[in-house]
C-alpha positions in Angstrom: 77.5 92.3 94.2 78.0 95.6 92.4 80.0 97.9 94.0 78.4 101.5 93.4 80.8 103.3 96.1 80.4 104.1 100.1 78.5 106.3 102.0 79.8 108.8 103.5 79.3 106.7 107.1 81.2 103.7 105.3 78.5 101.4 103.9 77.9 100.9 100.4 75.2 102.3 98.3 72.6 100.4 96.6 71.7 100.2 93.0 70.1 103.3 92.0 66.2 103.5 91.5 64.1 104.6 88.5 63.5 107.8 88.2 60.0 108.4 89.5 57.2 108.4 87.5 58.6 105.7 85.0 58.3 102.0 85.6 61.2 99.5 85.6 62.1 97.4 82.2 61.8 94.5 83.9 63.5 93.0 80.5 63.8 89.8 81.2 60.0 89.2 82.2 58.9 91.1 78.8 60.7 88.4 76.7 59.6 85.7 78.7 55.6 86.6 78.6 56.3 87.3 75.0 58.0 83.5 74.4 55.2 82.1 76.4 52.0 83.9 74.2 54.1 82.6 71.2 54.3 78.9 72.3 50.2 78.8 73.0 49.3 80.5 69.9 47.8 77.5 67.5 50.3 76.4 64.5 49.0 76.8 61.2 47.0 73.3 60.2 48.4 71.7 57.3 45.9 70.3 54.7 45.5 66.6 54.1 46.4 65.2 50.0 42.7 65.0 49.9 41.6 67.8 51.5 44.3 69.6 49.2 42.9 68.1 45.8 39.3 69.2 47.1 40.3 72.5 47.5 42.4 72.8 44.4 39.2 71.6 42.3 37.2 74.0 44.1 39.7 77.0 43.5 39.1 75.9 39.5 35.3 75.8 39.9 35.6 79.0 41.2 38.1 80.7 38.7 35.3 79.4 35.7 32.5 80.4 37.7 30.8 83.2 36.8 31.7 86.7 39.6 29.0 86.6 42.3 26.8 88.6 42.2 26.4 91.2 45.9 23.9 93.1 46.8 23.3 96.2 49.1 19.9 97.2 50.8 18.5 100.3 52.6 15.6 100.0 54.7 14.3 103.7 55.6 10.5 103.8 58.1 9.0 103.9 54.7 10.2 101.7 51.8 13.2 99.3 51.2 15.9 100.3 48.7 18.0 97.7 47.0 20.4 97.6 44.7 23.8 95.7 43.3 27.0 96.1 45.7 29.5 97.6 43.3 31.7 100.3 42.9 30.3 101.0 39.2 27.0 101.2 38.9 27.1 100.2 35.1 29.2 97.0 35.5 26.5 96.1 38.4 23.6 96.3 35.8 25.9 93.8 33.5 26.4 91.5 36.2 22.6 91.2 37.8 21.3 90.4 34.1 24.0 87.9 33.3 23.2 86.1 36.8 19.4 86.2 35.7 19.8 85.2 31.8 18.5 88.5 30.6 19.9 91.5 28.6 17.1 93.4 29.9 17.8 96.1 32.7 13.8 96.6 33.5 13.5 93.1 34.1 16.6 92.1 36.1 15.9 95.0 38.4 11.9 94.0 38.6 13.1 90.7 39.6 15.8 91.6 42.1 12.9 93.5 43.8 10.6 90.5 43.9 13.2 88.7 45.4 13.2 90.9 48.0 9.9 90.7 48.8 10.2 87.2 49.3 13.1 86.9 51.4 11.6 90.4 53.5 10.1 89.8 57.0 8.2 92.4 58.8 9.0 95.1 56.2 12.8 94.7 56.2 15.1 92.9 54.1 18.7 91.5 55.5 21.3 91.8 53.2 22.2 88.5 53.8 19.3 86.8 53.0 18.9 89.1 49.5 22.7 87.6 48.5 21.6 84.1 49.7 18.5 83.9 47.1 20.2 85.3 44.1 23.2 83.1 44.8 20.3 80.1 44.5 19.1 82.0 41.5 22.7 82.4 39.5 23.4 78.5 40.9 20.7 77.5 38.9 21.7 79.1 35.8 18.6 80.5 33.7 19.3 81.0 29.9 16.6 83.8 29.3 13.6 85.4 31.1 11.1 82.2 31.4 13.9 80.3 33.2 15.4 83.3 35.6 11.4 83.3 36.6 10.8 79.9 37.0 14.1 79.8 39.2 13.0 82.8 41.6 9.5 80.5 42.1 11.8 77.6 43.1 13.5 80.0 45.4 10.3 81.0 46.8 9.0 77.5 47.1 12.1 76.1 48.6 12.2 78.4 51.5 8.8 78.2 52.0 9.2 74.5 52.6 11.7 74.9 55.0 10.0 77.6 56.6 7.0 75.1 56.8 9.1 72.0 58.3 10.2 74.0 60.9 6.9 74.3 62.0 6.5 70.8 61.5 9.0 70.3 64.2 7.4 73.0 66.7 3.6 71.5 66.7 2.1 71.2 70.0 -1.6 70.0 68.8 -2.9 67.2 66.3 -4.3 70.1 64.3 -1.1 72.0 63.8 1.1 68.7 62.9 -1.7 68.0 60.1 -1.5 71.5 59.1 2.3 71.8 58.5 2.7 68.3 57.5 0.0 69.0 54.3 1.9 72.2 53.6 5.4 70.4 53.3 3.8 67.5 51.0 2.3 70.0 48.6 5.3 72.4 48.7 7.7 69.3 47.9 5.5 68.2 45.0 5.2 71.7 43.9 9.4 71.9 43.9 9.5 68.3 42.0 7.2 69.8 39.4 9.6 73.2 38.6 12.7 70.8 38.5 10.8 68.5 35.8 8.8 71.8 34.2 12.2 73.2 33.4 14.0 70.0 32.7 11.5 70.0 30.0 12.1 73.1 28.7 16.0 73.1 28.6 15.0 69.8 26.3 12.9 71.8 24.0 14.2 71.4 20.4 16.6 68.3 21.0 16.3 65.1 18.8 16.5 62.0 20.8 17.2 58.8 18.3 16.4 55.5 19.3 18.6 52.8 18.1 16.7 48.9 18.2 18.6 46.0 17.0 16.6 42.8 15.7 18.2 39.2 15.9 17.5 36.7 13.9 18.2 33.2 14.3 19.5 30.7 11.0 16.3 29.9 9.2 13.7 32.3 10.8 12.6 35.7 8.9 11.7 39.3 10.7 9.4 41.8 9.5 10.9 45.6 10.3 7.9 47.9 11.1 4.3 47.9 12.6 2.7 44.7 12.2 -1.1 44.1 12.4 -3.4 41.0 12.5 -6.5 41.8 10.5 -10.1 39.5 10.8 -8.7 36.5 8.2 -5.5 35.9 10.4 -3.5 37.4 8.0 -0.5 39.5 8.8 0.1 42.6 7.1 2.9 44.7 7.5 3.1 49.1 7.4 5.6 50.5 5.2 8.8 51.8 7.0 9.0 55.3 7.7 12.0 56.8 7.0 11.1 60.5 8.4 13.4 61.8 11.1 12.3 61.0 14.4 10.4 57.8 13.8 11.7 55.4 15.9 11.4 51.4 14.3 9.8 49.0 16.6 11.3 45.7 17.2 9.3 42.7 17.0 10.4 39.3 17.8 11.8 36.9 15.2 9.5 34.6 14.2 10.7 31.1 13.9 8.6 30.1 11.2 7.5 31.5 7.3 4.7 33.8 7.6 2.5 34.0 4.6 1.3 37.5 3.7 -1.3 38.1 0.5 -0.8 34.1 0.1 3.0 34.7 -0.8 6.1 33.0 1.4 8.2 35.7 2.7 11.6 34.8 1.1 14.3 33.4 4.3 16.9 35.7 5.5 19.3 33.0 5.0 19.1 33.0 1.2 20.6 34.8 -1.4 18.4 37.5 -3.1 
């Protein structure tokens, strides 16, 4: 025990108090709830080699991606202003129209607004929502105007397929169920036909060649070309075409001579 001197009747005195109004240390308790909050805080989680390689590719993707494109809305009583989330409001024009495949400011800023208008409920539009359909709109990549419009219609028509399969799952009557399922059926083939329709367009222009390779067997002969039987039982065979993007049509060998205008068709096995 400490000895902090005697009394003046003799007994010793005690360990002086705090002075008032402050609390003690109480140091030893302090570092002890601080040790204790350490040890239940969660350790960092250490990523798995193939949850490492996914996120390494994805960090690539991103860094090749083009920036995504943010956008800002005000809703006053009266109308809804929207606009591009940006510090400079020039760089944010750039941005919308190279999302929507345009170098056209009218038309990337008429679109953002019809965007908005789909996505809008009840006269409001959540920023959230505004971000979520463009990002559907950039992920689709349109080259030019025709394309950045037929992907806002796919946006349209894919919420408005979810929106109509979640009723699907809330009917209470026969009549409802019939009504939502008819609705998702057309809406899904309506989708299918946008992801075909611009398919088809993107493959505007390309030149597919066909390549057909014809066998012939030792002692047969093979006519190359279109090959039509006329009233006498003759053969006659149409001169090839050799203008781009005429495909040749293979016909079987045939394992005999075949006499066209009277005359033997010479073998492929002998020497011209």
């Amino acid at each position: 025990m400490t000895d902090y001197g005697l009394k003046k009747d003799g007994t010793p005195r005690r360990k002086p108090a705090s002075p008032k109004g402050y609390p003690k240390t109480g140091g030893r308790k302090r570092q002890t709830a601080v040790a204790r909050r350490k040890s239940s805080e969660p350790e960092a989680y250490e990523l798995t080699q193939k949850e490492n390689e996914i996120a390494n590719s994805l960090a690539k993707r991103r860094d090749i991606a083009a920036p995504a494109v943010r956008c800002k809305v005000k809703c006053d009583d009266n109308s809804v202003e929207v606009g591009i989330d940006h510090p400079d409001p020039a760089t944010s024009h750039i941005l919308l129209m190279q999302a929507l495949g345009t170098a056209n400011y009218d038309f990337s800023s008429g679109l953002l607004i019809q965007l908005s208008n789909v996505v809008g409920k009840g006269g409001t539009v959540k920023t959230s929502d505004l971000n979520h359909a463009v990002a559907m709109v950039q992920g689709i990549g349109p080259r030019d105007e025709t394309e950045a419009m037929l992907a806002t219609q796919m946006v349209a028509i894919h919420n408005a397929t979810l929106m109509a399969a979640r009723r699907l799952n809330h009917v209470e009557t026969l009549q409802q169920q019939d009504s939502a399922s008819n609705m998702v059926n057309k809406l899904g083939r309506t989708f299918t036909s946008q992801v075909e329709a611009l398919k088809k367009y993107r493959s505007t222009g390309e030149q597919n060649i066909r390549v057909q390779h014809v066998n012939v067997s030792e002692g047969g002969q093979a006519i190359v070309g279109n090959v039509h039987t006329g009233g006498g039982g003759e053969l006659k065979n149409d001169e090839q075409s050799h203008e781009p993007g005429h495909a040749l049509t293979q016909r079987p060998a045939l394992p005999c001579d075949v006499e066209t205008n009277k005359e033997t068709l010479p073998s492929a096995s002998r020497k011209r």
